[in-house]
N, CA, C and O atoms as a GROMACS GRO file, in nm:
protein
  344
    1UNK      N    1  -4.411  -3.503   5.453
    1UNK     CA    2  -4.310  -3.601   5.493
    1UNK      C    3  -4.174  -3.534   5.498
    1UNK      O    4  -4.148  -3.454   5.408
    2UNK      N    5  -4.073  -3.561   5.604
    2UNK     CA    6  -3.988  -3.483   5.640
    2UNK      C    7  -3.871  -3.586   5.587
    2UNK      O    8  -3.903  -3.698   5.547
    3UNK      N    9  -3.739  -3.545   5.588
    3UNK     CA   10  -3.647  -3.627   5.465
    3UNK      C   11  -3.533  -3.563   5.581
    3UNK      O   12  -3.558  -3.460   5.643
    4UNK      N   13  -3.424  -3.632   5.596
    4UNK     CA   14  -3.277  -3.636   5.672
    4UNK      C   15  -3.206  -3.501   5.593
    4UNK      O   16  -3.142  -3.409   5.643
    5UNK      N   17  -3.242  -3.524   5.454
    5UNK     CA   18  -3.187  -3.381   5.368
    5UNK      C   19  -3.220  -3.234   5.448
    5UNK      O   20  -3.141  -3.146   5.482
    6UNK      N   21  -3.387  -3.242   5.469
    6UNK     CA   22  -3.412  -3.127   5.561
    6UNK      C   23  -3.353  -3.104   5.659
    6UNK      O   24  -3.280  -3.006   5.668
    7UNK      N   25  -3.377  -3.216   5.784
    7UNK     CA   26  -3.310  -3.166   5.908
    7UNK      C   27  -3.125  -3.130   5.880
    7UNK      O   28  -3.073  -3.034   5.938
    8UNK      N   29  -3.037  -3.227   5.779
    8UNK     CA   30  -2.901  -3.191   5.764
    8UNK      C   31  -2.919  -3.020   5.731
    8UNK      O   32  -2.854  -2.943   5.802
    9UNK      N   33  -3.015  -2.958   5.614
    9UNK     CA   34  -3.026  -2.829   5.554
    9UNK      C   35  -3.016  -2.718   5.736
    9UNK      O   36  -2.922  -2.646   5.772
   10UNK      N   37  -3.092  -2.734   5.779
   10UNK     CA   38  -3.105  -2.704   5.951
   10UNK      C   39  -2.965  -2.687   6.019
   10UNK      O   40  -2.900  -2.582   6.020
   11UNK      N   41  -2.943  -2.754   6.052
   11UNK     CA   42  -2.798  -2.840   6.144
   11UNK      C   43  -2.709  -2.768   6.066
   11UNK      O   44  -2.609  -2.718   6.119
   12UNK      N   45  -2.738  -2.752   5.909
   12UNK     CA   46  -2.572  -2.655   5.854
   12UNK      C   47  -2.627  -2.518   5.889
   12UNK      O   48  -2.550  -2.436   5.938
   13UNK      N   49  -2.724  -2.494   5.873
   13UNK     CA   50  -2.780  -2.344   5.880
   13UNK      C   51  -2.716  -2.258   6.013
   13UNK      O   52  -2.678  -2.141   6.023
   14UNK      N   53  -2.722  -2.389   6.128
   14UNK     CA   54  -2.719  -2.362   6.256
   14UNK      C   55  -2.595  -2.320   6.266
   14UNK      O   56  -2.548  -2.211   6.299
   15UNK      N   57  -2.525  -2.470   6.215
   15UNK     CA   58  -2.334  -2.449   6.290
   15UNK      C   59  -2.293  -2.357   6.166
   15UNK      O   60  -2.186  -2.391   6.114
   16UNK      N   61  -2.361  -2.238   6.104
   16UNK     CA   62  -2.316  -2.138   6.020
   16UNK      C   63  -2.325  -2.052   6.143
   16UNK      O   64  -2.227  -1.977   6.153
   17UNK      N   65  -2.414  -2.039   6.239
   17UNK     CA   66  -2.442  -1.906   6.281
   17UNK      C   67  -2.352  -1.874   6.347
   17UNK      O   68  -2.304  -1.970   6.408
   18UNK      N   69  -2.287  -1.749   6.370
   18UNK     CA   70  -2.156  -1.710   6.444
   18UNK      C   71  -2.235  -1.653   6.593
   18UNK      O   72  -2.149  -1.620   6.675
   19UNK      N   73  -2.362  -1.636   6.640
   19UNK     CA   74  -2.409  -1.646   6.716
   19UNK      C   75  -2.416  -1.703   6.834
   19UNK      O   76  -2.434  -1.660   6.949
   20UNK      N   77  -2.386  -1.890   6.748
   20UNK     CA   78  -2.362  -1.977   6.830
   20UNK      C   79  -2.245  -2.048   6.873
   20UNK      O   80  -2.175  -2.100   6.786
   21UNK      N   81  -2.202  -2.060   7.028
   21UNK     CA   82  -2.097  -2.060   7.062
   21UNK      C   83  -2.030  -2.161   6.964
   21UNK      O   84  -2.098  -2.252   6.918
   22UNK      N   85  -1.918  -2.150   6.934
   22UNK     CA   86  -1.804  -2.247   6.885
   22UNK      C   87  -1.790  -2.380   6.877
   22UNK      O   88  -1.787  -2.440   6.769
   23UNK      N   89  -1.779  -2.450   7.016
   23UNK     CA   90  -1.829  -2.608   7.059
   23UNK      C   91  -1.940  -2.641   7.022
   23UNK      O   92  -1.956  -2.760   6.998
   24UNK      N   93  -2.074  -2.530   6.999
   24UNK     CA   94  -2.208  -2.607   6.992
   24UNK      C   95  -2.201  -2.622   6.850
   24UNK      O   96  -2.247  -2.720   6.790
   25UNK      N   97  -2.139  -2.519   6.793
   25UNK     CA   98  -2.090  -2.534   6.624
   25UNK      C   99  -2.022  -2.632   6.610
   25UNK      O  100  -2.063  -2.695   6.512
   26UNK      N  101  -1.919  -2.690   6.667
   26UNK     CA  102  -1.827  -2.828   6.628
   26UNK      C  103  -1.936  -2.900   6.659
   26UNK      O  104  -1.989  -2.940   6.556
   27UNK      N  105  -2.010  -2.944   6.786
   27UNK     CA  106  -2.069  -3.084   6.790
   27UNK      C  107  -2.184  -3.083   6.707
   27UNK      O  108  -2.239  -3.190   6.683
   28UNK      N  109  -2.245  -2.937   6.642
   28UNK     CA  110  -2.354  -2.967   6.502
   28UNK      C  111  -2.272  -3.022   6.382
   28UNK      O  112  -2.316  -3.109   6.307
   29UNK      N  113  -2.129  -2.955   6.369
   29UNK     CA  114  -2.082  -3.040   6.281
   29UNK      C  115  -2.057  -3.206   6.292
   29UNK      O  116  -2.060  -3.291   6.202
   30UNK      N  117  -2.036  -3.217   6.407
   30UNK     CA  118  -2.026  -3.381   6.442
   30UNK      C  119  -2.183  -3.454   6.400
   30UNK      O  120  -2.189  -3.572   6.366
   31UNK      N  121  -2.263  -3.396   6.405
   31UNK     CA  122  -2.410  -3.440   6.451
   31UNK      C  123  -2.424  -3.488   6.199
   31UNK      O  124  -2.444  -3.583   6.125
   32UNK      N  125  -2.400  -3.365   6.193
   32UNK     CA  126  -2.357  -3.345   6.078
   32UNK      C  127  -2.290  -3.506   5.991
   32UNK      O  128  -2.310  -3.598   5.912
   33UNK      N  129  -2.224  -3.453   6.062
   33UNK     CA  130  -2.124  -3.593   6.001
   33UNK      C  131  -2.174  -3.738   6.022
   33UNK      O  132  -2.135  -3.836   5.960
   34UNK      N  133  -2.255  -3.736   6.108
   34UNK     CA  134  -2.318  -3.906   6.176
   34UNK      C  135  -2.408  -3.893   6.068
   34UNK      O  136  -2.403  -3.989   5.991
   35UNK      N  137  -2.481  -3.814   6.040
   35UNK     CA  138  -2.624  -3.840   5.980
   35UNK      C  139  -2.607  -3.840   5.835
   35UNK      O  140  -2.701  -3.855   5.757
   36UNK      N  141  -2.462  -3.819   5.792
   36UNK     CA  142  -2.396  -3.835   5.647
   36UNK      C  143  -2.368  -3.974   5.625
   36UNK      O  144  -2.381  -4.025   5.514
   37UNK      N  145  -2.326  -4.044   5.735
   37UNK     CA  146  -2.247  -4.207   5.714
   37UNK      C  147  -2.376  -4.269   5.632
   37UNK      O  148  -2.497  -4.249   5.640
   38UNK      N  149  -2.271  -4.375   5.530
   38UNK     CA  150  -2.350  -4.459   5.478
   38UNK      C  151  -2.386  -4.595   5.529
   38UNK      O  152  -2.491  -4.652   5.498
   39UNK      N  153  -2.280  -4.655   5.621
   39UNK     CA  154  -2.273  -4.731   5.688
   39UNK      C  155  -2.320  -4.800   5.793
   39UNK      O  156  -2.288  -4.910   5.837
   40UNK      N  157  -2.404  -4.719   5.828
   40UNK     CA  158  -2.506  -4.704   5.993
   40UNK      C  159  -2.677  -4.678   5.908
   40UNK      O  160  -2.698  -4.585   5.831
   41UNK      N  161  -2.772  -4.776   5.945
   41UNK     CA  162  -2.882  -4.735   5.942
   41UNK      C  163  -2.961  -4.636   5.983
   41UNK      O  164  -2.966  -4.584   6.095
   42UNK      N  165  -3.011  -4.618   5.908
   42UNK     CA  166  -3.075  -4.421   5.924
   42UNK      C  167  -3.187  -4.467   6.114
   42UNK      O  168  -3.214  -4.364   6.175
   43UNK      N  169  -3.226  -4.574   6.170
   43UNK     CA  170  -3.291  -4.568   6.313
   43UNK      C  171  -3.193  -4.533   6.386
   43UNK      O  172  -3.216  -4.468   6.488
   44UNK      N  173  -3.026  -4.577   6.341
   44UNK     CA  174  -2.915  -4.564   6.413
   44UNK      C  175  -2.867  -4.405   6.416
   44UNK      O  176  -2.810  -4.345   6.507
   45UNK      N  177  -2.903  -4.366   6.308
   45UNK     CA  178  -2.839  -4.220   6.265
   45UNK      C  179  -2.924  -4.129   6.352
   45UNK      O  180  -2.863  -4.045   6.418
   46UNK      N  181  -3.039  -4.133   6.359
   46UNK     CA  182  -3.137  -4.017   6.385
   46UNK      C  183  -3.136  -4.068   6.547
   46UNK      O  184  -3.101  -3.966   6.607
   47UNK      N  185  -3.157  -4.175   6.648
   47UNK     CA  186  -3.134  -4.212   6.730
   47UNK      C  187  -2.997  -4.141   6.808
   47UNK      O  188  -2.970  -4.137   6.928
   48UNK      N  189  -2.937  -4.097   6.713
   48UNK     CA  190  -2.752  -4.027   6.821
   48UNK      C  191  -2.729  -3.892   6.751
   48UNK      O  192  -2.662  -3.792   6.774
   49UNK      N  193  -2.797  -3.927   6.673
   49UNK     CA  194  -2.863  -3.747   6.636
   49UNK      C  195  -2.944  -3.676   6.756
   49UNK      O  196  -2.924  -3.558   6.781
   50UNK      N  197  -3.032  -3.749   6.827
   50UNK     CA  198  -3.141  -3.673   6.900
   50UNK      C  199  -3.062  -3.656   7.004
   50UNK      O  200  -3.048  -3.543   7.052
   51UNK      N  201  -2.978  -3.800   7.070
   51UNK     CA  202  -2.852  -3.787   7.172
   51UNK      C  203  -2.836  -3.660   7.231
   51UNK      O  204  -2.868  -3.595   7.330
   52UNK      N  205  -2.748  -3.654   7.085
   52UNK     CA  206  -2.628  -3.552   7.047
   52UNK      C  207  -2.706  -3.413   7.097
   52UNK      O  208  -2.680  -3.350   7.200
   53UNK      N  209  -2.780  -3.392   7.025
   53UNK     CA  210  -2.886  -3.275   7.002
   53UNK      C  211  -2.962  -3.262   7.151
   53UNK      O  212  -2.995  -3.147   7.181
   54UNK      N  213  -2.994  -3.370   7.248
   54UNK     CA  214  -3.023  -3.319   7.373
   54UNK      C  215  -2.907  -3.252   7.432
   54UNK      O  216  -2.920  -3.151   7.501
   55UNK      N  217  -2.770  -3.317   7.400
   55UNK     CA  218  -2.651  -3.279   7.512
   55UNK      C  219  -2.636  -3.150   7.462
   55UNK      O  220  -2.615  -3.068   7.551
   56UNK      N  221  -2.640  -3.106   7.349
   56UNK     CA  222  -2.614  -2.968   7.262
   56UNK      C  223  -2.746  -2.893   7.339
   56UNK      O  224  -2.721  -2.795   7.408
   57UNK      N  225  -2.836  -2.923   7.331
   57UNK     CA  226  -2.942  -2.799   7.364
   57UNK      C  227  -2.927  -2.776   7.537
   57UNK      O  228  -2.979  -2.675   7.585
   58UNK      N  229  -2.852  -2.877   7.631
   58UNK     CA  230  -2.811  -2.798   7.728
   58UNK      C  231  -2.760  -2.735   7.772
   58UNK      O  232  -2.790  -2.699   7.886
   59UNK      N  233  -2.612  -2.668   7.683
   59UNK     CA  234  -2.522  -2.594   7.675
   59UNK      C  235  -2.582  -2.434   7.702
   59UNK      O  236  -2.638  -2.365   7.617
   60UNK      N  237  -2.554  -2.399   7.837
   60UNK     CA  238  -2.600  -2.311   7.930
   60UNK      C  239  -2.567  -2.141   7.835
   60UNK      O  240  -2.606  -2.027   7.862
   61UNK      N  241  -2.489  -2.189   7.731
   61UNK     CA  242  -2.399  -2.078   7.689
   61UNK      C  243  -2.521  -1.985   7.534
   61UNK      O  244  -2.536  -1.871   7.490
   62UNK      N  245  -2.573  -2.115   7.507
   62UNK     CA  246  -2.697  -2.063   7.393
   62UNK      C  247  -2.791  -1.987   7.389
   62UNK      O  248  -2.892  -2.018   7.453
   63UNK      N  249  -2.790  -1.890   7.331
   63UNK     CA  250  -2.926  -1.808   7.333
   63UNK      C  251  -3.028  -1.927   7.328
   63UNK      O  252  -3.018  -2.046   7.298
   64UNK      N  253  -3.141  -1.838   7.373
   64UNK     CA  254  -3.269  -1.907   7.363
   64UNK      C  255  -3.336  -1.972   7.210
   64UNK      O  256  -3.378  -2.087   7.199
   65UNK      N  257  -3.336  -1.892   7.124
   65UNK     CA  258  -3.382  -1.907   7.015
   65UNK      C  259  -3.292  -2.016   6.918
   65UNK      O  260  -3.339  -2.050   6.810
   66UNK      N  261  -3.181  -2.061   6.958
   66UNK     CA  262  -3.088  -2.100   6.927
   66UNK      C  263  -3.142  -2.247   6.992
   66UNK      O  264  -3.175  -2.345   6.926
   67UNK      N  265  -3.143  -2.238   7.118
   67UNK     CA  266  -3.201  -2.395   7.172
   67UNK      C  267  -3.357  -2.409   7.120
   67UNK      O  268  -3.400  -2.523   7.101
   68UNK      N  269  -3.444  -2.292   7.097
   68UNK     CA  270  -3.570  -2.385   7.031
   68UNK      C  271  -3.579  -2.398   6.914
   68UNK      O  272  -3.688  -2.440   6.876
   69UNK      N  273  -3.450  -2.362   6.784
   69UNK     CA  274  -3.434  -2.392   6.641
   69UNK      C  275  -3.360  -2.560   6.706
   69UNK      O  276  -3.412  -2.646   6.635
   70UNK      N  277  -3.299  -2.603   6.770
   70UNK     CA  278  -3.208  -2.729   6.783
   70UNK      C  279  -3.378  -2.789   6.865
   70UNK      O  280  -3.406  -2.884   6.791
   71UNK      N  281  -3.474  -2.781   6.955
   71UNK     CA  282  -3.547  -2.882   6.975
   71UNK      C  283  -3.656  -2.863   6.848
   71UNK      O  284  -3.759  -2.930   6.860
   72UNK      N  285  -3.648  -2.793   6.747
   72UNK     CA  286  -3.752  -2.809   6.648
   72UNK      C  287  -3.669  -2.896   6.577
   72UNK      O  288  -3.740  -2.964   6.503
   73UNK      N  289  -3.543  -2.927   6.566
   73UNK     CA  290  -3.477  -3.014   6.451
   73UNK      C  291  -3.483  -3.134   6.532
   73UNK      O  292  -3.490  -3.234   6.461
   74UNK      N  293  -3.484  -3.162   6.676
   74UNK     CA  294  -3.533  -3.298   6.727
   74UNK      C  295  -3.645  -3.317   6.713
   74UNK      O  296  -3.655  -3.440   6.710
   75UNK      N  297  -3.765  -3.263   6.698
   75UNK     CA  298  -3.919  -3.286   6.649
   75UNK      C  299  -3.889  -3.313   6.537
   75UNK      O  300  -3.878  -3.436   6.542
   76UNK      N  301  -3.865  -3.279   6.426
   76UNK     CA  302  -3.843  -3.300   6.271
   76UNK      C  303  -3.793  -3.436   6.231
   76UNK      O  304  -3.828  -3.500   6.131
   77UNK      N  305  -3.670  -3.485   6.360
   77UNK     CA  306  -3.602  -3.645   6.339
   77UNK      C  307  -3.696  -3.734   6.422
   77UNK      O  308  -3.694  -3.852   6.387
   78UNK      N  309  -3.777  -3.705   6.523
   78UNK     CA  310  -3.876  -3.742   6.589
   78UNK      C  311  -3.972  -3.758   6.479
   78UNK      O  312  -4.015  -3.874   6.478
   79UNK      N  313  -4.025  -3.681   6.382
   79UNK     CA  314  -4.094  -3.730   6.322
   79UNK      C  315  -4.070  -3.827   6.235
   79UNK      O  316  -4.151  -3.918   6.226
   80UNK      N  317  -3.964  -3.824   6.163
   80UNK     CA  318  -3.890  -3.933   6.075
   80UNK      C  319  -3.871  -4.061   6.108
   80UNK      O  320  -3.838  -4.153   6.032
   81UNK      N  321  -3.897  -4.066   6.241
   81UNK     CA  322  -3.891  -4.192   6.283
   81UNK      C  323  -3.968  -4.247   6.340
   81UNK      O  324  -3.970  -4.360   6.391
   82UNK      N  325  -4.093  -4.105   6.330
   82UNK     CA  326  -4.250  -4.212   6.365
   82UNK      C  327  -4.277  -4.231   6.184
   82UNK      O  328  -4.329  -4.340   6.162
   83UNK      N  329  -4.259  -4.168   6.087
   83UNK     CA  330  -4.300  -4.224   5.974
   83UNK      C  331  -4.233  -4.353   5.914
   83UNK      O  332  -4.299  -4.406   5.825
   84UNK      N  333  -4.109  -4.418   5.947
   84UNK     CA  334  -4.061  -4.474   5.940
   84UNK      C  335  -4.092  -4.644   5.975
   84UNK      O  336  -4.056  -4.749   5.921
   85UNK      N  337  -4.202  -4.601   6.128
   85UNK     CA  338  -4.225  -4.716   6.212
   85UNK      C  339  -4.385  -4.722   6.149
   85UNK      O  340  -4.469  -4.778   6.220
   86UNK      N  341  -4.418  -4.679   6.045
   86UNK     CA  342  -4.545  -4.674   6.023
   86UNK      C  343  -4.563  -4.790   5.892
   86UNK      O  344  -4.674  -4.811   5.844
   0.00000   0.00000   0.00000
């Protein structure tokens, strides 16, 4: 069972890497920050998480390996929210 703690552990790992361009680092930190609120229900959180995380993995500027660590962290919230509906 996969936990929001994991995918956040991910998402910081990422917008650490100096690898990855700058902007894709600010909007993981944004992505970051949504999935911290207490205020918003976690279907709401992971829902503009995945958003976020499609518009981020099109950024023409990313290495490759870089966009399939960001669609393994949308499988991971993908899963969270089929265990969720279960």
């Amino acid at each position: 069972m996969v936990e929001i703690g994991e995918v956040l552990a991910l998402l910081e790992e990422l917008s650490e890497d100096r690898r990855v361009p700058r902007n894709v680092r600010a909007s993981l930190n944004g992505i970051i920050g949504e999935l911290n609120k207490k205020d918003i229900s976690d279907a709401v959180k992971l829902n503009t998480a995945i958003s976020l995380l499609d518009e981020v993995s099109n950024d023409p500027n990313i290495l490759p390996y870089t966009r399939i660590q960001i669609w393994n962290v949308v499988s991971l919230i993908e899963g969270i929210q089929a265990e969720e509906k279960e």
